[in-house]
C-alpha positions in Angstrom: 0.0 0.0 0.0 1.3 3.1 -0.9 0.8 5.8 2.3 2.2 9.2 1.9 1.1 12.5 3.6 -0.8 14.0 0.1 -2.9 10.8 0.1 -3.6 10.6 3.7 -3.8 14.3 3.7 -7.1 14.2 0.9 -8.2 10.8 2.8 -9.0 12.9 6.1 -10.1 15.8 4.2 -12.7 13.6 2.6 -13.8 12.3 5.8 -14.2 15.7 7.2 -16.3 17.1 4.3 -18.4 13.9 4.2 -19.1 14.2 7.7 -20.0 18.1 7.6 -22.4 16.8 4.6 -24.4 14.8 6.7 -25.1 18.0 9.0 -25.5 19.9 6.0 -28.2 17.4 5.0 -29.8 16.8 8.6 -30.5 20.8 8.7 -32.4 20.7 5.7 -35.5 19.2 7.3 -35.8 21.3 9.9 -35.3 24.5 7.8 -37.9 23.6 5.4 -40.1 22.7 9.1 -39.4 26.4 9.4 -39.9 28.2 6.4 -43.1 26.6 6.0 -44.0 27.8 9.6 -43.2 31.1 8.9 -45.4 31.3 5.4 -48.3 29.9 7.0 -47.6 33.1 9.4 -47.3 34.8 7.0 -44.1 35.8 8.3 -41.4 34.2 6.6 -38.6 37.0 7.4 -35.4 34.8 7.4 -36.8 31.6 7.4 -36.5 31.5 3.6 -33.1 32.4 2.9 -32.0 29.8 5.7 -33.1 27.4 3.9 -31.7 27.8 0.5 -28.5 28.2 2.6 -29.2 25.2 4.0 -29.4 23.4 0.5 -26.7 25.3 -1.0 -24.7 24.0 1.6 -25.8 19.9 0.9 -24.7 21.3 -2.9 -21.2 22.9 -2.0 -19.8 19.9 0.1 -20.9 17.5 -2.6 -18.7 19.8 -4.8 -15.9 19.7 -2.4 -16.4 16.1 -2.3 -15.3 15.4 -5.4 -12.6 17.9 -5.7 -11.0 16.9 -2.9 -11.4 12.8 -4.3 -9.6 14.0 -7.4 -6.9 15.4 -5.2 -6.4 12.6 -3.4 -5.9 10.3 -6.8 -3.9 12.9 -8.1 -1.9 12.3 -4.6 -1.9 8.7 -5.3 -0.5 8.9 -8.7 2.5 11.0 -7.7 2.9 8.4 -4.9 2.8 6.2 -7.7 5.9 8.1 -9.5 8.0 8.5 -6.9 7.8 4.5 -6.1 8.6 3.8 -9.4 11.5 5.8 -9.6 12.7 3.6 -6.7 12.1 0.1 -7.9 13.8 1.5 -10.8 16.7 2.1 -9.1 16.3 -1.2 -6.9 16.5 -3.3 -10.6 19.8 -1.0 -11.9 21.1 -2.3 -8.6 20.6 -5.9 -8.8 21.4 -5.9 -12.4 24.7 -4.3 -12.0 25.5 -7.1 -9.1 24.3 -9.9 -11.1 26.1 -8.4 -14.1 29.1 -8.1 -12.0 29.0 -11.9 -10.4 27.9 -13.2 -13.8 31.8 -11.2 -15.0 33.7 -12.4 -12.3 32.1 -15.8 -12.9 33.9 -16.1 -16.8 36.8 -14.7 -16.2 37.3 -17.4 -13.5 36.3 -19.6 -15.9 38.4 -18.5 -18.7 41.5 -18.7 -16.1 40.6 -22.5 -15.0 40.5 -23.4 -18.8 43.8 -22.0 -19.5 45.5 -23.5 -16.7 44.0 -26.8 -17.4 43.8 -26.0 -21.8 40.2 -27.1 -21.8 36.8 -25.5 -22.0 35.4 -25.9 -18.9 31.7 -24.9 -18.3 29.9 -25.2 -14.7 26.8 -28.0 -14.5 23.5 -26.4 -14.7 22.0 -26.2 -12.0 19.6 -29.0 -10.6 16.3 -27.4 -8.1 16.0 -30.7 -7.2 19.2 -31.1 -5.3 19.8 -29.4 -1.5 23.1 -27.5 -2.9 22.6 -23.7 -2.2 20.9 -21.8 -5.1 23.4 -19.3 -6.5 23.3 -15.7 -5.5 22.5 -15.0 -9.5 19.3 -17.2 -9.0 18.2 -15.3 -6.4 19.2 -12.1 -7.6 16.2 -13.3 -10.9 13.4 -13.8 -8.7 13.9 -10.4 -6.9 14.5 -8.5 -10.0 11.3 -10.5 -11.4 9.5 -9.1 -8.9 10.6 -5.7 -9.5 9.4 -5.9 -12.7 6.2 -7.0 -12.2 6.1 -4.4 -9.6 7.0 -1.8 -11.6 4.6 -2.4 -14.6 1.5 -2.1 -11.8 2.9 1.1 -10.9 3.8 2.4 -14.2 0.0 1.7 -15.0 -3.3 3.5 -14.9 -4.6 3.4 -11.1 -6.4 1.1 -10.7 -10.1 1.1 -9.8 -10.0 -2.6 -7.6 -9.0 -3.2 -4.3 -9.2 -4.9 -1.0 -8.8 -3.9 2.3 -8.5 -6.9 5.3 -8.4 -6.2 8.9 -8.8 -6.9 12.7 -11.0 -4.2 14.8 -12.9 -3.9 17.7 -15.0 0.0 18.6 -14.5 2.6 15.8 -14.3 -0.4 12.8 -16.3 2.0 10.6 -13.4 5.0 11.2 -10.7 2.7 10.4 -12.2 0.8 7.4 -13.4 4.7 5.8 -10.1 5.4 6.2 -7.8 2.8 5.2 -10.1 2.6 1.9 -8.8 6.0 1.3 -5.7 5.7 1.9 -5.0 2.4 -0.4 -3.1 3.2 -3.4 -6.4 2.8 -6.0 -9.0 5.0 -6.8 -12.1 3.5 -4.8 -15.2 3.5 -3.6 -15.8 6.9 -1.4 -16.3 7.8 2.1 -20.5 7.8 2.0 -20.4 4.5 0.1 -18.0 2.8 3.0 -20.5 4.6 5.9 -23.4 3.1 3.7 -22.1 -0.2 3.5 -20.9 -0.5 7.1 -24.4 0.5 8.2 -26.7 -1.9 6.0 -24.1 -4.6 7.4 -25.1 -3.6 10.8 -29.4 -3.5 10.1 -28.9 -7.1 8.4 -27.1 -8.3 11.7 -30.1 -6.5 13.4 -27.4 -5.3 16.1 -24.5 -3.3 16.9 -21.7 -4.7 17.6 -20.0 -2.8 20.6 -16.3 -3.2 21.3 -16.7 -7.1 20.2 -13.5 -8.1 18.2 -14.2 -8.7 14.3 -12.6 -8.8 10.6 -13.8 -6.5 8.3 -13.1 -7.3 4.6 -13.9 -4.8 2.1 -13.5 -5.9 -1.6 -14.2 -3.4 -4.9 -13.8 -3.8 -8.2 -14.3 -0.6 -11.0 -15.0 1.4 -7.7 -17.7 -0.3 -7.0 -18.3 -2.2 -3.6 -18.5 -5.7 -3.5 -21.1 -6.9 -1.3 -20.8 -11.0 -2.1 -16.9 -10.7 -1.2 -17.5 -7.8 1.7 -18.3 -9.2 5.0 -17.7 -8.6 8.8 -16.8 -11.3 10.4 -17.5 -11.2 14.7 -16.0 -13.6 16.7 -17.6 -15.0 19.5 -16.1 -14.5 23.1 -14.1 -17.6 24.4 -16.1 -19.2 26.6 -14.2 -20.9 30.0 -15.6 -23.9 31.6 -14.6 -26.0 34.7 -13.5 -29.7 33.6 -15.9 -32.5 34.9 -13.0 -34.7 36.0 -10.0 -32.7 36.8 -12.0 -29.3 37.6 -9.4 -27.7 35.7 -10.5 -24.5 33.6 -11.1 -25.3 30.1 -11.6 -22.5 27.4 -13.5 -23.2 24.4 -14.1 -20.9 21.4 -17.5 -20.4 20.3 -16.9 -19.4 16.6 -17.5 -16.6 15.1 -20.3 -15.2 12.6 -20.4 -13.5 9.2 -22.6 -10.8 8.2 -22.9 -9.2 4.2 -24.9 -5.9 3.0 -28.0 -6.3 1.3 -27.2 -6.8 -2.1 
């Protein structure tokens, strides 16, 4: 996952404006309570302009909203650069060392085959066998890796992701936020909130400081609800044994809950 402070930055920011949305949206209603009031009285006076502050306001942050999302990719892209510059220079590194063993390696060879007048080459070497694997072999699969590393970040940014973790009170916090803050360009804060929430009605419960997994999953920055889940586990339950009244713990399991689909 790629965390700087421009994506985290934006990832906060979002929070904050999303939050200050839902106020924005909750005054609505009771403006509109009031301007209607006031013309039945006959006596609107400010009660009108409140409320097309009030929905102006629901208009701006949904403005800011998205400028501050195209900030936050524009964040991750340049995160994006500046990791790529340095798994560029990781592979000019190993290169130059396999390039340099790989050297060293025929000049031996051409040395042994002058002192013995033959042409020696070394056996290829046999994965099956418990001999060490050459530092050269090695040196591949890390620079393969690179590669493969490197061509992900040197592409578009991508639109799928998954985030997987352990939390107790506050799950909904961390999950909006470490969807944020992964290295794709995502599913927003309100979606998150949403999702988290219809999780909790299709449970029919809230569930407190209880420990649980929370596994988001989205693909074209859409949420996945089949592969999305929170997963509560069940407090270990302790029991006296029946013959040697010794405690005995035993784990009760743990249950899955989904979003309506």
């Amino acid at each position: 996952m790629i965390e700087t402070n421009g994506v985290e930055l934006w990832a906060c920011k979002e929070i904050e404006l999303t939050r200050k949305l839902h106020e924005a949206a909750e005054r609505i209603p009771v403006a509109e309570e009031a301007a209607g009031a006031a013309i039945l009285d006959e006596a609107p006076g400010e009660s009108l302009d409140t409320l097309t502050r009030a929905r102006a306001e629901v208009v701006a942050f949904e403005a800011a909203i998205r400028a501050c999302r195209a900030r936050r990719v524009e964040a991750v892209k340049n995160a994006r650069v500046a990791k790529a510059a340095e798994v560029r220079q990781e592979i000019a590194a190993l290169e130059t060392e396999s390039a340099t063993i790989i050297d060293e390696v025929n000049t031996l060879l051409e040395r042994m085959n002058v002192i013995q007048q033959s042409r020696f080459a070394p056996p290829a070497y046999d994965a099956t066998t418990l001999a060490p694997l050459p530092r050269t072999y090695h040196l591949g699969i890390e620079l393969e890796a690179l590669k493969t590393r490197l061509a992900q970040l040197t592409g578009e940014v991508p639109q799928a992701g998954v985030v997987d973790f352990q939390a107790g009170a506050g799950a909904a916090d961390a999950l909006v936020l470490a969807v944020l803050k992964h290295e794709s360009d995502g599913p927003n804060a309100e979606a998150v909130l949403d999702w988290h929430a219809s999780v909790l009605r299709q449970a029919k419960r809230d569930f407190g400081d209880m420990a649980r997994r929370v596994r988001l999953v989205w693909r074209d920055a859409k949420i996945d609800t089949e592969a999305s889940y929170i997963q509560v586990f069940q407090a270990a339950q302790t029991t006296l044994g029946g013959v040697s009244g010794a405690a005995v713990q035993s784990i009760l399991g743990s249950d899955q809950f989904h979003a309506a689909g």
